[in-house]
C-alpha positions, 0 to 999 in steps of 0.5 A, spaced: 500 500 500 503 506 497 502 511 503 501 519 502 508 523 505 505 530 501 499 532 498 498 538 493 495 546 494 488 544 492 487 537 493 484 533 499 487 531 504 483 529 510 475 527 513 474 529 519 467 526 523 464 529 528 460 524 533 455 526 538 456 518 540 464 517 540 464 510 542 458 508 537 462 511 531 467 508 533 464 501 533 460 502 527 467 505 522 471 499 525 466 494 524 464 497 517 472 499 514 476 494 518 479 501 521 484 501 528 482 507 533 487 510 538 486 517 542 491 523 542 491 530 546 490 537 541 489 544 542 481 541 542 481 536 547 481 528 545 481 527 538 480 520 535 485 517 529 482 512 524 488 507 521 489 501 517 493 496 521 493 498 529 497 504 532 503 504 527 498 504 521 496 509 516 491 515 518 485 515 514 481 519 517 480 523 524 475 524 529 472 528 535 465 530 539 460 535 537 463 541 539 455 543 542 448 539 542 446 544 537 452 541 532 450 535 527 453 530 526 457 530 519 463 529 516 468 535 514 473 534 507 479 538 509 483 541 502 491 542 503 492 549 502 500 553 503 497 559 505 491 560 509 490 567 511 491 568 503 486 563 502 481 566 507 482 572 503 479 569 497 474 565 500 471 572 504 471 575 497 467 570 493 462 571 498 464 565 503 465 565 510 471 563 515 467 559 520 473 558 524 479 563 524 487 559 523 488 555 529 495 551 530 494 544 531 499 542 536 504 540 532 501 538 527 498 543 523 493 549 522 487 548 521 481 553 519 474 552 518 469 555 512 463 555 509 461 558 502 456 562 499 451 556 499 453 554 506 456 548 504 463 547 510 469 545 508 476 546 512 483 548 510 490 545 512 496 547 512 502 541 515 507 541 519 508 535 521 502 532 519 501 532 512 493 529 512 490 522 510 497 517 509 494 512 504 488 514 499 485 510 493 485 504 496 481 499 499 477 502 506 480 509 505 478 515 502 478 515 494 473 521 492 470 527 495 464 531 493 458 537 494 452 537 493 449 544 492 443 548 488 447 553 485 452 549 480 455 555 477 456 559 483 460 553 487 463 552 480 466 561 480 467 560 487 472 553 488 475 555 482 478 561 484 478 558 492 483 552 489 484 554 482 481 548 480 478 548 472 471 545 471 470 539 467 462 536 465 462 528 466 456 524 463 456 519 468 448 520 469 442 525 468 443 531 470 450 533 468 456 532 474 462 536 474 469 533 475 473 539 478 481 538 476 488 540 478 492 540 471 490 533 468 489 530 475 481 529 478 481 532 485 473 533 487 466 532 484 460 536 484 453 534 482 445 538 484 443 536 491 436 534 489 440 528 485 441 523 491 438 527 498 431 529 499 428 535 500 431 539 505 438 536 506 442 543 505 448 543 501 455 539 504 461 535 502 461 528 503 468 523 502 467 517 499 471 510 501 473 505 497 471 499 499 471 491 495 464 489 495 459 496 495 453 491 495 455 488 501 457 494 505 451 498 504 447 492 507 452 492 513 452 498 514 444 498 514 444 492 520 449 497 524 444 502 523 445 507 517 440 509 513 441 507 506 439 514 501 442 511 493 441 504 493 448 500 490 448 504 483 452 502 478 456 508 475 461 509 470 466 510 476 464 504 478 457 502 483 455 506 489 451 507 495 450 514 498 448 513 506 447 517 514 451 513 519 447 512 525 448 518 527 446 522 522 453 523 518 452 522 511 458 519 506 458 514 500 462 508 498 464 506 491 467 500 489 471 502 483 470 499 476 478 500 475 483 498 480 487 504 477 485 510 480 491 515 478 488 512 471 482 515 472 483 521 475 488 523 470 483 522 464 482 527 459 
């Protein structure tokens, strides 16, 4: 498994849960993914730290508590940035918010929390030591992110001067989807809300896991107490299902058609 020792200005980097149930989250992704837990001290109090292979694996993905009982559970897409303030400042003058002001993450970074002109949340990181998720594109590991929001050609102006990222039309299904790139190089997606959420979901980012066998962690996932919103769906991309875990957090699993990711995500 090839890990990740840097990712690029622009591109995701991290996936953060936060959980009203520590415990309970705990239970459901390890049963779900095969993943490792282990607990450390930040600026924030107790994180939790998703691996694969125990205490010395790679880190998939974080963790922490709600921060208040009005807070939902939800996961935050974190994209890498090599200057926050100046990122911030572009976010603040196409019409987002700074949620969050930068904050050092002991030493393992800084960190900022956004939200942009539909209120859809994002975070920003900057590594010291830290550099995000150390394995993706592989199996029980992050492998794609995506909004769902109203206004497609905001969220195109907006993330496109945010991150720099160019906007592709893709044909894998009705209605349009857009395929944000980095030069030749796939980073994040973009479809209308109404296409996989009922009405009233507001607009968010969710991560998607590779996982082996979509249809059978779909089902698992039910038994464990998700709700199951995309049934396993075949896609060009390969077959998917998009879902709230018991708490309420909503991600999507894919099973590639392809093992070759780069392949993929490097395509015209």
């Amino acid at each position: 498994m090839p890990e990740v020792t840097a990712h690029a200005p622009g591109f995701p980097s991290w996936a953060e849960l936060s959980s009203p149930d520590v415990a309970a989250s705990n239970a459901f992704y390890c049963e779900l993914f095969g993943w490792y837990v282990y607990t450390m001290e930040n600026v924030f109090g107790d994180y939790h730290v998703f691996t694969l292979g125990g205490v010395e694996g790679p880190a998939v993905a974080g963790m922490q508590p709600l921060v208040d009982d009005s807070a939902k559970p939800s996961w935050t897409c974190y994209f890498r940035s090599d200057d926050i303030p100046a990122t911030l400042d572009t976010v603040r003058a196409m019409g987002g918010r700074e949620l969050l002001e930068p904050t050092d993450v002991n030493n393992l970074g800084r960190m900022a929390l956004c939200g942009d002109p539909e209120g859809a949340d994002f975070a920003l990181w900057e590594p010291y030591d830290f550099p995000g998720a150390e394995v993706v594109d592989e199996p029980s590991a992050m492998c794609w992110v995506e909004l769902a929001t109203h206004d497609i050609d905001g969220a195109r102006r907006f993330y496109n001067a945010v991150f720099g990222w160019r906007s592709v039309d893709r044909s894998y299904y009705e209605p349009a989807y857009t395929n944000w790139k980095i030069g030749d190089w796939s980073v994040a997606g973009m479809l209308p809300l109404e296409s996989w959420w009922p009405v009233g979901f507001p607009p968010h980012w969710i991560p998607y896991f590779w996982v082996l066998d979509c249809d059978a962690t779909a089902a698992r996932a039910a038994e464990l107490g998700a709700v199951v919103h995309v049934p396993p769906t075949d896609i060009k991309p390969g077959r998917l299902s998009v879902l709230t875990d018991p708490a309420g957090a909503r991600l999507a699993v894919l099973t590639p058609a392809v093992d070759d990711r780069a392949a993929v995500r490097s395509r015209p």
